[in-house]
N, C-alpha and C positions, 0 to 999 in steps of 0.2 A: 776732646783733644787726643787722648789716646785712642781713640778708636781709630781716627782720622792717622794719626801715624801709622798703627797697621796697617791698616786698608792701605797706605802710601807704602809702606816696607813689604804688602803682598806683591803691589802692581812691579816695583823693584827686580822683587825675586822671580815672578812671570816673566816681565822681558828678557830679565836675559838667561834666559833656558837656554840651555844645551841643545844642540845640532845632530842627532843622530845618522848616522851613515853607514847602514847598514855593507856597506862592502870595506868598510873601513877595518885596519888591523884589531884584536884584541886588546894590544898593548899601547894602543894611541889613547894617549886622555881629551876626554871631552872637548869640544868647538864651538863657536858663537859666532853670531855672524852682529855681535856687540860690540863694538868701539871698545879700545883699552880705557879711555877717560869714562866711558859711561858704566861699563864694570867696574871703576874703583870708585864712580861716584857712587853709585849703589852699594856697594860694599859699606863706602864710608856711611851713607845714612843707616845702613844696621847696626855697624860698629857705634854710632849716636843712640841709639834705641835702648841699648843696655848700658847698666853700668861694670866699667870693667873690659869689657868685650877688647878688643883691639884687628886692628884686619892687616894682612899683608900680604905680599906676593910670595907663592913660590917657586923654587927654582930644584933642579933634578928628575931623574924617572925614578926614584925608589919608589912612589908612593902611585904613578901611572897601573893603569887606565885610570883614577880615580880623581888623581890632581896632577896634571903638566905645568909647564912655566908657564902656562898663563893663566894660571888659577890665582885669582884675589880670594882668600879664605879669612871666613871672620870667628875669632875666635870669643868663647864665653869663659868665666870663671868658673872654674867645680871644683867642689870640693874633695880632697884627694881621698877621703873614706867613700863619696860618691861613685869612684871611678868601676867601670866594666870590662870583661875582656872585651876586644872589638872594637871598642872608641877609638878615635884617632883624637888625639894629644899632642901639645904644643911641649916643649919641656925645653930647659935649657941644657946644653952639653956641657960637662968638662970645661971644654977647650972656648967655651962661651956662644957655640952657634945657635941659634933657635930653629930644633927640628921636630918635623908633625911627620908621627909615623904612630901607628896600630899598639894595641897595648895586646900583648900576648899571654901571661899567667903574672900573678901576684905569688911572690916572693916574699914572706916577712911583709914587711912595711917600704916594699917597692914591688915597681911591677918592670916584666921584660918587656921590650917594645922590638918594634921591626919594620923596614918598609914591607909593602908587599912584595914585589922584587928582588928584594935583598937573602943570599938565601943564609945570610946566621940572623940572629940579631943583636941588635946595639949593645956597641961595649958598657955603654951607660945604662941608667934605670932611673925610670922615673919614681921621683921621690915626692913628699909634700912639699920639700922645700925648691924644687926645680921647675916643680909645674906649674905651667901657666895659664892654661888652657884646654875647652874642650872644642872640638868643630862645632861651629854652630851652622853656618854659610858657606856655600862655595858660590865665587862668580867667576866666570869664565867668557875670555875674549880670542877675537881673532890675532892676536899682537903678542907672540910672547916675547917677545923682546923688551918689552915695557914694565921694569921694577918699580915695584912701592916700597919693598921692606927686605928684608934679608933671611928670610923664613928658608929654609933650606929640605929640599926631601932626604936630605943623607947622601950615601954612595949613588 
């Protein structure tokens, strides 16, 4: 049964591969030429795969070329003495938004994060207690207009 699930969560993550285009700007994030409902179904059969995991849509350029508004990204649980610099990280803010942005240098018992875009980084830090998440998936459609969740790139 599990094996059948991967092999089901590979074929997933194959179809909806990114679109490359090569005359296309730097700063434009990823394309599909995948249906917004068949990216987030896919997404959601990852997000079932793990436990923990959760998927959402986000929205902003902070985190472009890498995630646009039509990024469904699924996230896993990590442990916060696991974390790296480099990872991209779910966390929640202050002010309550849930935003996935780069984790830049550890600090004590947080670390700095950033979009890549963004040129300071976030007023906040991610903590053991704010974090949610690590990238596990990205799926990406042709519809950015199309929310599932309220994941946010930042500025």
């Amino acid at each position: 049964m599990r094996l059948g699930l991967s092999v089901y969560a590979g074929c997933a993550l194959f179809l909806t591969g990114c679109v490359t285009d090569s005359s296309s700007t730097t700063g434009q994030a990823p394309s599909s030429t995948v249906s917004p409902s068949n990216a987030r179904a896919a997404a959601y059969k990852v997000e079932r795969l793990g436990n923990g995991r959760m998927a959402a849509q986000g929205e902003g350029v902070s985190m472009a070329p890498l995630y646009g508004d039509n990024t469904v990204v699924v996230f896993d649980p990590i442990a916060f003495d696991d974390l790296k610099p480099g990872m991209v990280v779910l966390y929640e803010a202050r002010d309550g938004r849930l935003i996935c942005h780069t984790l830049s240098r550890q600090i004590g018992r947080t670390w700095e994060v950033e979009g890549l875009n963004n040129p300071d980084v976030d007023a906040d830090r991610v903590t053991a207690d704010n974090l949610k998440g690590v990238v596990y998936a990205t799926f990406h459609s042709w519809d950015a207009a199309v929310a599932i969740g309220g994941v946010s790139g930042g500025k």
